[in-house]
C-alpha positions in Angstrom: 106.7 118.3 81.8 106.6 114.7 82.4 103.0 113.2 83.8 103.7 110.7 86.8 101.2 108.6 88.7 101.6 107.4 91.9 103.1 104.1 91.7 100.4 101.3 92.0 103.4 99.3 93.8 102.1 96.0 95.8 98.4 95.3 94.4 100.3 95.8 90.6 103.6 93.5 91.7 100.9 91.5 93.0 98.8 90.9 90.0 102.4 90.6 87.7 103.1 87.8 90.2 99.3 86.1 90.2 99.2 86.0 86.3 102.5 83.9 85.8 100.6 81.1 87.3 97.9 78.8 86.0 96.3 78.1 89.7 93.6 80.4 89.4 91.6 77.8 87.1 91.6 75.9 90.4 88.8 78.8 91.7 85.9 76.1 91.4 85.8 73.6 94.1 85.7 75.0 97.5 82.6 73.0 99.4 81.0 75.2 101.3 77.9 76.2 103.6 75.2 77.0 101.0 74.9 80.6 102.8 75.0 82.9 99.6 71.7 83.5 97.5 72.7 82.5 94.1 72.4 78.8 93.0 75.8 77.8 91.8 77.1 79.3 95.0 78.9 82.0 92.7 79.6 85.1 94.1 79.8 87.4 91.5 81.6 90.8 90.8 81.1 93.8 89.3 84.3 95.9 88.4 83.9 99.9 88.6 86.5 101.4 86.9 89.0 99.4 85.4 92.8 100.9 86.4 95.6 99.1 88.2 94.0 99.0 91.7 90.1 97.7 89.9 92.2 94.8 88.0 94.3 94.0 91.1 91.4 93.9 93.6 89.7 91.5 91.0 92.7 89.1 91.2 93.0 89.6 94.7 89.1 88.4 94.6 89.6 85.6 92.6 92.2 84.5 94.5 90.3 84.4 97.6 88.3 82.4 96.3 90.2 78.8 95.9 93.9 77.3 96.0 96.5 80.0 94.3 100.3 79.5 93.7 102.4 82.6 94.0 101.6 84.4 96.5 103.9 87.1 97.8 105.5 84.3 100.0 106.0 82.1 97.1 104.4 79.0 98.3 101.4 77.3 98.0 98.2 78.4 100.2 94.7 76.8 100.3 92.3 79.9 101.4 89.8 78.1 103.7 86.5 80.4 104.5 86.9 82.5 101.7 86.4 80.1 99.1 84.2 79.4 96.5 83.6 80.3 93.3 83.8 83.8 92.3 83.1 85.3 89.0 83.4 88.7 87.0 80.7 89.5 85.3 80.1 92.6 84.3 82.6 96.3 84.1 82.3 99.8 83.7 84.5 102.7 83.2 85.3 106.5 81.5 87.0 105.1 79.1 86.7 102.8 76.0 90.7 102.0 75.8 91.2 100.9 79.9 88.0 98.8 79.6 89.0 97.3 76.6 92.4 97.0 77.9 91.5 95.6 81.7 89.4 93.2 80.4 91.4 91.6 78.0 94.4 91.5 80.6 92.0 90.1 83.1 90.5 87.2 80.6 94.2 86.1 79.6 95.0 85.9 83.2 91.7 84.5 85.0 90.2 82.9 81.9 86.8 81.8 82.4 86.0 83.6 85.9 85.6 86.7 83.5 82.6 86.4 82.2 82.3 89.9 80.7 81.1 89.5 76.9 80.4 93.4 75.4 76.7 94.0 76.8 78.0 93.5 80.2 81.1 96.1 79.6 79.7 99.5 79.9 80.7 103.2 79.3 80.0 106.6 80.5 79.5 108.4 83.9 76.1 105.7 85.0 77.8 103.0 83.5 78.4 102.2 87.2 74.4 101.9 87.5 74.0 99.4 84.7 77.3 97.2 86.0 75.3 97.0 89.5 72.3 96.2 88.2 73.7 93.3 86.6 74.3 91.6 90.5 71.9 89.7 92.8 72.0 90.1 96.4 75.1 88.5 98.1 76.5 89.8 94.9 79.7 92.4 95.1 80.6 95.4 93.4 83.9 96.8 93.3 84.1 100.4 93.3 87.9 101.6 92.3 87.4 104.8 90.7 88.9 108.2 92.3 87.4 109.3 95.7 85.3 112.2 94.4 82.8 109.3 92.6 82.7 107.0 95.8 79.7 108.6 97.4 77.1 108.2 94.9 78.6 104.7 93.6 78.2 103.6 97.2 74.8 104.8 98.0 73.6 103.4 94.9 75.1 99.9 95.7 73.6 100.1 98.8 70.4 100.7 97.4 70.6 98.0 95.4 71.3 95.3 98.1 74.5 94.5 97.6 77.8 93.9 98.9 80.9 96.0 98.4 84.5 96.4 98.1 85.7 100.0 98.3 89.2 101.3 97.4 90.9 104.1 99.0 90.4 107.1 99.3 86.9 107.5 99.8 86.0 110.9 99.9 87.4 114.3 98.8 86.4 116.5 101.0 83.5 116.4 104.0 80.1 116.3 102.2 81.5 113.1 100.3 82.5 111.8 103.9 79.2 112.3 105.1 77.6 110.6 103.0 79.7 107.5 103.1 78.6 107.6 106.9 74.7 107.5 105.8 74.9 104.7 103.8 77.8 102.6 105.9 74.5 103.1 108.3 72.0 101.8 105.7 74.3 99.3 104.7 74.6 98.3 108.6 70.5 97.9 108.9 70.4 95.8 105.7 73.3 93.7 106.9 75.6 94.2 103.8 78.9 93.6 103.9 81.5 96.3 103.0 85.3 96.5 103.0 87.5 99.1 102.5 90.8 99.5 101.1 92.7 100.4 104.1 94.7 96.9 103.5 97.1 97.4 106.3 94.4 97.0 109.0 94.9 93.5 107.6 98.4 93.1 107.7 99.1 89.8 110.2 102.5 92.0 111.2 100.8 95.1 112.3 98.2 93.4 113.9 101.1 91.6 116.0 103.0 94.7 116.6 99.4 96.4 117.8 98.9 93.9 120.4 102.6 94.4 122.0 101.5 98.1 121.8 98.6 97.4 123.8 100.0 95.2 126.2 102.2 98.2 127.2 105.5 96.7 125.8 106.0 100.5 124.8 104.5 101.9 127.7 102.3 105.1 127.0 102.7 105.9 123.0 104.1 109.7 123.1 104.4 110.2 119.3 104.1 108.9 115.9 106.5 109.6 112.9 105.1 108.9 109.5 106.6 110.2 105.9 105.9 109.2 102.4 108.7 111.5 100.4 109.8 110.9 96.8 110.2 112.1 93.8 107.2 113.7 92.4 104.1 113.9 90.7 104.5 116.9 88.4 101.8 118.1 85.8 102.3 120.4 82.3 99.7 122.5 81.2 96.0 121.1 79.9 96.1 121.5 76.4 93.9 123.6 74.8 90.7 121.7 72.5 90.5 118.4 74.4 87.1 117.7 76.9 88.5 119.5 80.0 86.7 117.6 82.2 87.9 114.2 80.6 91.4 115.2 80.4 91.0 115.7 84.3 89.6 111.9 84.7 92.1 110.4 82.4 94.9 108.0 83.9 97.2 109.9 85.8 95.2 113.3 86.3 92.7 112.5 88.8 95.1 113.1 91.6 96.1 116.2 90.2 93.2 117.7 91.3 91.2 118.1 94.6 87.7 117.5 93.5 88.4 114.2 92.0 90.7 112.4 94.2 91.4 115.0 97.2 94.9 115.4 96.0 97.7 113.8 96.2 98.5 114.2 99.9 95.8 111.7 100.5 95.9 109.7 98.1 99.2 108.9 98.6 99.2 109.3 102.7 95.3 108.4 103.9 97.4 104.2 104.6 100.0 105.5 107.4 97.4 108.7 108.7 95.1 105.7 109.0 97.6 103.6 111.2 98.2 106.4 112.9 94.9 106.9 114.3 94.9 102.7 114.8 98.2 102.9 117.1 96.4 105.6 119.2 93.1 103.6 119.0 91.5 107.4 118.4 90.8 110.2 116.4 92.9 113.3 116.5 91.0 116.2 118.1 93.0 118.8 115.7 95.9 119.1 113.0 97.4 122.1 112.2 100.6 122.3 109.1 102.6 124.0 106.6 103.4 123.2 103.2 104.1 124.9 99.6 105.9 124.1 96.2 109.4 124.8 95.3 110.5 128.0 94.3 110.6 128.0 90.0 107.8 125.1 90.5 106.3 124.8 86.9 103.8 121.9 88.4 100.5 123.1 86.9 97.9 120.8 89.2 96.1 121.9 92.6 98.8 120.2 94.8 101.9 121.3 97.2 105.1 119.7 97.0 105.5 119.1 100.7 103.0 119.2 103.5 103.9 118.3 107.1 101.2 118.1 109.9 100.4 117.9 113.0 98.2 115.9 114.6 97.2 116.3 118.3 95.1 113.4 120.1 93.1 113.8 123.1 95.8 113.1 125.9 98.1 115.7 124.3 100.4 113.2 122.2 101.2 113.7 118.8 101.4 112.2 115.5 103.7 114.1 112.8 102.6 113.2 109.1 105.1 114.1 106.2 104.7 114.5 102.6 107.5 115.9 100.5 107.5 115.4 96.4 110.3 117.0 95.2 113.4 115.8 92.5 116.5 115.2 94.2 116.2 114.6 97.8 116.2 112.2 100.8 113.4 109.9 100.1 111.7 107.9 103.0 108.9 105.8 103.2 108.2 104.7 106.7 105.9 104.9 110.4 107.9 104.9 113.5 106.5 104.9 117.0 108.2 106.0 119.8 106.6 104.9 123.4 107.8 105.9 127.3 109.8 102.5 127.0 111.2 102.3 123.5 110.4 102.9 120.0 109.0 100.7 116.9 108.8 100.7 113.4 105.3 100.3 112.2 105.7 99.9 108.7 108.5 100.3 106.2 109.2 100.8 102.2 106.1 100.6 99.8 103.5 99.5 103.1 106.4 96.9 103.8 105.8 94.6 107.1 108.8 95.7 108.6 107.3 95.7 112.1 109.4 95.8 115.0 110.2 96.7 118.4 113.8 98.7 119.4 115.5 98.2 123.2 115.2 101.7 123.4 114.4 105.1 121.5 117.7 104.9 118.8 115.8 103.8 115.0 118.6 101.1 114.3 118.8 97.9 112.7 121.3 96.7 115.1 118.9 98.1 118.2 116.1 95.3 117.3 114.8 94.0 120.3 111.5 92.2 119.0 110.2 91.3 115.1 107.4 90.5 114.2 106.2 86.6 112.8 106.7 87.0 108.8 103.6 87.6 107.2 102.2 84.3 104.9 99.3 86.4 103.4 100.1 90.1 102.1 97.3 92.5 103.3 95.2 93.0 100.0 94.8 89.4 99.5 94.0 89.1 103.7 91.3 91.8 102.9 89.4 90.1 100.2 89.7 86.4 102.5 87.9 88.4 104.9 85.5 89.8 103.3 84.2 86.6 101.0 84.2 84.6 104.4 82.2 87.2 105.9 79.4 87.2 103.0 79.7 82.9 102.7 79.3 82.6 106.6 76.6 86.0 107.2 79.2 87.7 109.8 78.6 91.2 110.3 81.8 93.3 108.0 81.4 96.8 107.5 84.5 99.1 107.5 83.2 101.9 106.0 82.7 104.2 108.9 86.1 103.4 110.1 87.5 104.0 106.5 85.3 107.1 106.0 86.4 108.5 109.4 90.0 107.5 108.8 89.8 109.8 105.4 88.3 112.7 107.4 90.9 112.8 109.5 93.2 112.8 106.2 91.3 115.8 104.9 91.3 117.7 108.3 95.0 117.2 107.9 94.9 118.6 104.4 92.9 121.3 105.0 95.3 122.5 107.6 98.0 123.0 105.5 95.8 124.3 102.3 94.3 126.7 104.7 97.4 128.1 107.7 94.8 127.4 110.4 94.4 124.9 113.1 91.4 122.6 112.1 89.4 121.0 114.7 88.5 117.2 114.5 84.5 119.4 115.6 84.8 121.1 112.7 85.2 118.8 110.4 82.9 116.7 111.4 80.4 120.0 111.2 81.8 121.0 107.8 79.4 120.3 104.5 82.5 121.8 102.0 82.4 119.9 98.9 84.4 120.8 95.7 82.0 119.3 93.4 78.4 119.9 94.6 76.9 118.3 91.1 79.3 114.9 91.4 76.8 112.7 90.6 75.3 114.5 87.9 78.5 115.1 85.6 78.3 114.0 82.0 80.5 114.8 79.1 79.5 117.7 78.3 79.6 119.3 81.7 82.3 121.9 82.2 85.0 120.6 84.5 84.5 121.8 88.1 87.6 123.4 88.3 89.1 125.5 85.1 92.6 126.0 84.0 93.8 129.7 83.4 95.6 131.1 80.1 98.5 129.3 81.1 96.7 125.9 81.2 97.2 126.1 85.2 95.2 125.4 87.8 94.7 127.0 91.0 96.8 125.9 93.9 95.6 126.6 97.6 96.7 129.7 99.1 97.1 129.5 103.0 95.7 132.5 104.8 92.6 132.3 102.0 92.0 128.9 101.1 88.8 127.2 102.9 88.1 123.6 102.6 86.8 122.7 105.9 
């Protein structure tokens, strides 16, 4: 059985594109308000797992910080109050080979804004503790490892007094939402600054397309489409005699299962259910789905092959959210909107800013009644401008309860499907379900926390029996 990963599309494209150019040695000379705690004006980074999305938000990061050529536009663009100096200084990770293998692709490309030598590279399941120690207040740390580990890395980031850059998704299940909550409320009081990877929230074209929504060019939204479908993300068997709980964490796996990353419905859906719940400007009050595998499915992880949901808001509208990873059939990647006047596309192919209004309610390319400005920033570099402008100039930034409620709402959805019931936005917030009660006390030589039969299978949820909320 092949092993496929989600594909790491824009932030990887993106970082292909950023190291073909020498700009980045530019990063230095950005004169601003001496507003940051450290000296030299340096804000430096700390990089918490070091996979695709870790390397790309630390070029993202870099970028922010000075004049960069290559863009996604392909021009020129001088970043104005994100600038400044920015540095990498210190990395942790599971494994030897990616943090060898990150930092060497991030020296050859950044050069001297990596300033990792081996003491400051660490290893191991606290090697997240000993990376954070290394910053100073005003400081960030990048966490980018799967959702099940974002709680504890958070809270501990927090605790330390610095600021942070969180990928998605950010919790697995509801105990690991709640306690993104408590500290995106500690992190309020101390006034840290925290962003989270929900990069379309920064995307200049939805933004744009928001605005007409809410100047009633569409009249009273009356239901959201949004599908991610594609081929698949199959799993063999775990082979016998390896660390079990490793071989769950190693690259490609942690979607596989639910305790690590919440599955691949989320990880893979948690951008458009999150725009959902922006073009409604609410949270759903309940979801209820369906969803199995295939028949002669040989996938051996804890996901379904398709799950479609149903979200209900407050007024009665609805959003439908559709997953489908299955060989051989229609593929689509898309958010539609569809309004008492007429109907919009949200967003299009790989988080595309295809954003546009239609004259009526037929989904046609010759039916374009309104389009958006092109974008001159894509939305992952737009996160980081904010963010680093926010910390230089002390302007309140803190997306995590946003982002943490956005992933609840993901989960509720999940847990819909995994379960054959209708979930209630009340019981989700009520629910204290984790998968992995002892997260943030796993070393390697705990057992994983979910095993694999005979068969090197694990188990898959059962509706009617399975309870995750």
């Amino acid at each position: 059985m092949k092993i496929d990963s989600p594909r790491q599309t824009s932030r990887r494209e993106f970082i292909k594109k950023t190291s073909q150019v020498a700009a980045v040695s530019a990063l230095a000379g950005v004169a601003l308000p001496h507003v940051h705690a450290a000296e030299d004006n340096t804000i430096r980074l700390a990089l918490i797992g070091c996979g695709g999305r870790g390397s790309g938000a630390v070029a993202n990061a870099m970028s922010a910080g000075g004049l960069v050529l290559g863009d996604d536009s392909g021009t020129k663009r001088e970043v104005g109050a994100g600038g400044g100096p920015v540095k990498l200084i210190a990395m942790a990770d599971l494994r030897q080979d990616r943090l060898d293998q990150s930092h060497e692709a991030l020296h050859g490309m950044l050069g001297d804004h990596i300033d990792c030598p081996p003491e400051r590279r660490f290893l191991g399941f606290d090697a997240y503790k000993r990376a954070i120690d290394c910053l100073r207040p005003g400081d960030v740390a990048l966490l980018t490892t799967h959702a099940g580990f974002r709680a504890p890395h958070l809270e501990y980031a927090v605790a330390k007094g610095v600021n942070v850059f969180m990928e998605k998704d950010f919790a697995a299940d509801p105990a690991g939402v709640k306690r993104i909550l408590r500290a995106a409320e500690a992190a309020e009081k101390k006034n840290l600054k925290i962003a989270a990877g929900l990069m379309c929230r920064h995307s200049s074209a939805r933004q744009a397309l928001i605005q007409k929504i809410r100047d009633g060019a569409m009249g009273e939204v009356q239901l959201i489409r949004a599908y991610r479908m594609d081929p698949g993300y199959f799993m063999g068997p775990f082979p016998r005699g390896e660390n079990e709980l490793l071989w769950q964490l190693s690259p490609g796996h942690p979607f596989q299962f639910l305790w690590a990353s919440g599955g691949i419905f989320i990880e893979l859906m948690i951008h458009q259910i999150d725009e959902c719940f922006w073009i409604k400007d609410s949270w759903p009050v309940s979801a209820h789905g369906v969803g199995g595998r295939f028949a002669g499915s040989k996938d051996c992880s804890q996901n379904l092959d398709s799950y479609s949901i149903e979200y209900t808001f407050a007024d009665g509208t609805k959003a439908m959210v559709t997953g489908r990873y299955i060989p051989n059939c229609e593929n689509d990647f898309a958010t539609y909107v569809h309004g008492t006047k007429c109907a919009a596309k949200f967003s299009g192919n790989i988080h595309a800013p295809t954003s546009w209004l239609y004259k009526d309610q037929h989904i046609n390319n010759s039916n374009i009644a309104w389009r958006v400005p092109k974008e001159t920033i894509n939305p992952w570099q737009a996160e980081w401008d904010v963010l680093l402008a926010a910390i230089r100039q002390d302007r309140p930034h803190n997306e995590a309860r946003r982002a943490a409620l956005s992933n609840l709402g993901a989960i509720m959805g999940r847990a819909a499907v995994h379960s054959g019931k209708i979930i209630t936005w009340d019981e989700a917030m009520a629910s204290d379900f984790h998968f992995c009660p002892n997260v943030d006390e796993l070393t390697v030589n705990s057992p994983a926390p979910v095993q694999a039969d005979a068969e090197g299978r694990y188990p898959a949820p059962i509706p009617g029996k399975t309870v995750e909320i």
